[in-house]
C-alpha positions as CSV (number, residue, x, y, z in Angstrom):
1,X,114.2,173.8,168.3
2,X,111.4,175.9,169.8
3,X,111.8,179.4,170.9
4,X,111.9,180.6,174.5
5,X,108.3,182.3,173.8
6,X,107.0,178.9,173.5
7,X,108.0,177.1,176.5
8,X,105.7,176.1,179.4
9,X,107.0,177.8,182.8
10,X,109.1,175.3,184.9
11,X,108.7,175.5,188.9
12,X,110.8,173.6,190.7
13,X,109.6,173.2,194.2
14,X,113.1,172.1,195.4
15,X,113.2,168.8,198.5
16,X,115.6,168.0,201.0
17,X,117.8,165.3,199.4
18,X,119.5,161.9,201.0
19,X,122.0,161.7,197.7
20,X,123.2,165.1,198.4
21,X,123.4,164.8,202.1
22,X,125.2,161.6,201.8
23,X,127.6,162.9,199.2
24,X,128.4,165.8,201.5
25,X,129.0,163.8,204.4
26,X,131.5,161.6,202.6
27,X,133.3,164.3,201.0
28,X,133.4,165.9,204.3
29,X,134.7,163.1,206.1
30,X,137.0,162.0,203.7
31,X,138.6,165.9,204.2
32,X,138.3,165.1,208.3
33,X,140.2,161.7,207.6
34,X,143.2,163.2,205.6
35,X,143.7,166.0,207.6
36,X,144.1,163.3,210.7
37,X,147.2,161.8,208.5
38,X,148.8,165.5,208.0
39,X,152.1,165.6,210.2
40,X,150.8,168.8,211.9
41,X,150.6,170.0,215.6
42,X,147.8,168.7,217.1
43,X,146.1,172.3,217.2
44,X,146.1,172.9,213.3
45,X,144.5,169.5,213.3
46,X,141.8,170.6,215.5
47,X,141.3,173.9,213.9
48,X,141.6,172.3,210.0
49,X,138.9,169.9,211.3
50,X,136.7,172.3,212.9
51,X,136.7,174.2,209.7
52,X,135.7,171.0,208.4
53,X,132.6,170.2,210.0
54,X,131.5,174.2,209.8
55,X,131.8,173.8,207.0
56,X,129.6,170.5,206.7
57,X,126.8,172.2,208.9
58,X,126.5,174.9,206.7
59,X,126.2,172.8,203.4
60,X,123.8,170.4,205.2
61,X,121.7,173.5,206.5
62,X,121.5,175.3,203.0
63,X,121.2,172.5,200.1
64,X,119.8,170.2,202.3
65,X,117.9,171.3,205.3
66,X,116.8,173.9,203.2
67,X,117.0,176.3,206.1
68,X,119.5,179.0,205.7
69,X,118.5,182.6,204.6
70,X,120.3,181.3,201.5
71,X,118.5,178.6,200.6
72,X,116.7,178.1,197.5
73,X,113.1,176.3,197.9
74,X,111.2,177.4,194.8
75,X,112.5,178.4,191.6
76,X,110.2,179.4,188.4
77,X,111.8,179.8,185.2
78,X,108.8,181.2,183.3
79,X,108.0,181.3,179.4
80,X,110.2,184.4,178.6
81,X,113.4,182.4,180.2
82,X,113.3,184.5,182.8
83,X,114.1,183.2,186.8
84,X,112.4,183.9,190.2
85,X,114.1,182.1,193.2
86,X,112.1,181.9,196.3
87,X,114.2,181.8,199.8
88,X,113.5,179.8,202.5
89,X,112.9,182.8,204.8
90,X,110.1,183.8,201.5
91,X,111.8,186.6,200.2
92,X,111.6,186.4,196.2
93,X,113.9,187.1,193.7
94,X,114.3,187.7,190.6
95,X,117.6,186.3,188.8
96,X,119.5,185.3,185.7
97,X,120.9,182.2,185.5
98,X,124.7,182.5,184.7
99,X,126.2,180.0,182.2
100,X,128.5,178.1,184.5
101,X,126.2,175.9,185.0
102,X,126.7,171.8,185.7
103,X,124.5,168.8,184.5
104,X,124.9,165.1,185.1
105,X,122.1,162.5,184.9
106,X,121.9,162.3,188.2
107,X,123.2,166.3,189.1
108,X,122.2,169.2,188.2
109,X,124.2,173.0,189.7
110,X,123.0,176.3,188.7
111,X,124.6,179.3,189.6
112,X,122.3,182.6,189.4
113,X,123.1,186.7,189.7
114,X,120.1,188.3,191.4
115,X,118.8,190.8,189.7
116,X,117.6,193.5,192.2
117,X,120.3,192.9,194.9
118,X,123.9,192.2,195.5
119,X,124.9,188.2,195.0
120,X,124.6,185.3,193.8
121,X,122.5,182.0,194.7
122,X,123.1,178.5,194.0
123,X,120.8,175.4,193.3
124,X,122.6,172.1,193.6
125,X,119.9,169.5,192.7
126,X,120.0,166.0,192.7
127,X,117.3,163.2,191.3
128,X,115.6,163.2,194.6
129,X,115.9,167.1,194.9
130,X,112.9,167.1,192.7
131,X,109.9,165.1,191.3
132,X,111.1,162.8,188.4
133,X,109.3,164.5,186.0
134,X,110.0,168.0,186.5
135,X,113.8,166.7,186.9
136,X,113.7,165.1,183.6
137,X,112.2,168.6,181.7
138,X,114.7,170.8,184.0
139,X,117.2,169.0,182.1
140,X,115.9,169.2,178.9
141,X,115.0,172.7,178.9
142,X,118.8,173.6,180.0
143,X,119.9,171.6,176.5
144,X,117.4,173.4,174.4
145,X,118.2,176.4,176.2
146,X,121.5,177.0,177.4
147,X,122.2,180.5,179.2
148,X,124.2,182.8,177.2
């Protein structure tokens, strides 16, 4: 196993993604469709629903439009293991990723705290989030390095 000294820096210059956009529509309307079937006035229907598809924009507008103040378009996780997130709006920040992280071979969710401010960011990427290749190391790295 090779030390964290010794690996390459990995950028990420993060995409819009169809799988996730198509995953959160179909979650989203299969919440829409069941609260339909809920024997409920009419009003908490509408209001449930609305919550529903605000919530919807939001997701599409963050991890896939790429567009919110939140969003995450460029991370670096450079030689030392350290991060740097970039925001849409170009602000950057420095981070540490936090171990509850979530890998598939097709899904990859990192969870970081900033460093120099308040919060938390996330990074849900998907195969088409990022080039093959840099998807493939991303995933690599993570299982030779875990976060403590």
């Amino acid at each position: 196993m090779s030390s964290k000294k010794s690996a390459q820096p990995l950028t990420l210059k993060i995409m819009p993604s169809r799988q996730l956009a198509m995953f959160l529509l179909l979650t989203h309307a299969g919440a829409v469709l069941l609260i339909s079937l809920l024997l409920l006035p009419p009003g908490v229907i509408f209001v449930l629903a609305g919550a529903v598809v605000v919530s919807l924009y939001s997701n599409l507008r963050r991890f896939v439009g790429l567009r919110s103040k939140f969003s995450i378009v460029e991370a670096v996780w450079d030689s030392d293991g350290e991060w740097m997130l970039l925001s849409a709006h170009g602000e950057a920040m420095p981070a540490a990723l936090l171990p509850n992280m979530t890998m598939y071979s097709a899904l990859v969710m990192l969870h970081f705290r900033l460093l120099e401010a308040r919060g938390t960011r996330s990074l849900i990427l998907t195969r088409d989030s990022l080039d093959r290749k840099t998807f493939r190391h991303l995933r690599v790295r993570l299982q030779m390095e875990p976060p403590q």
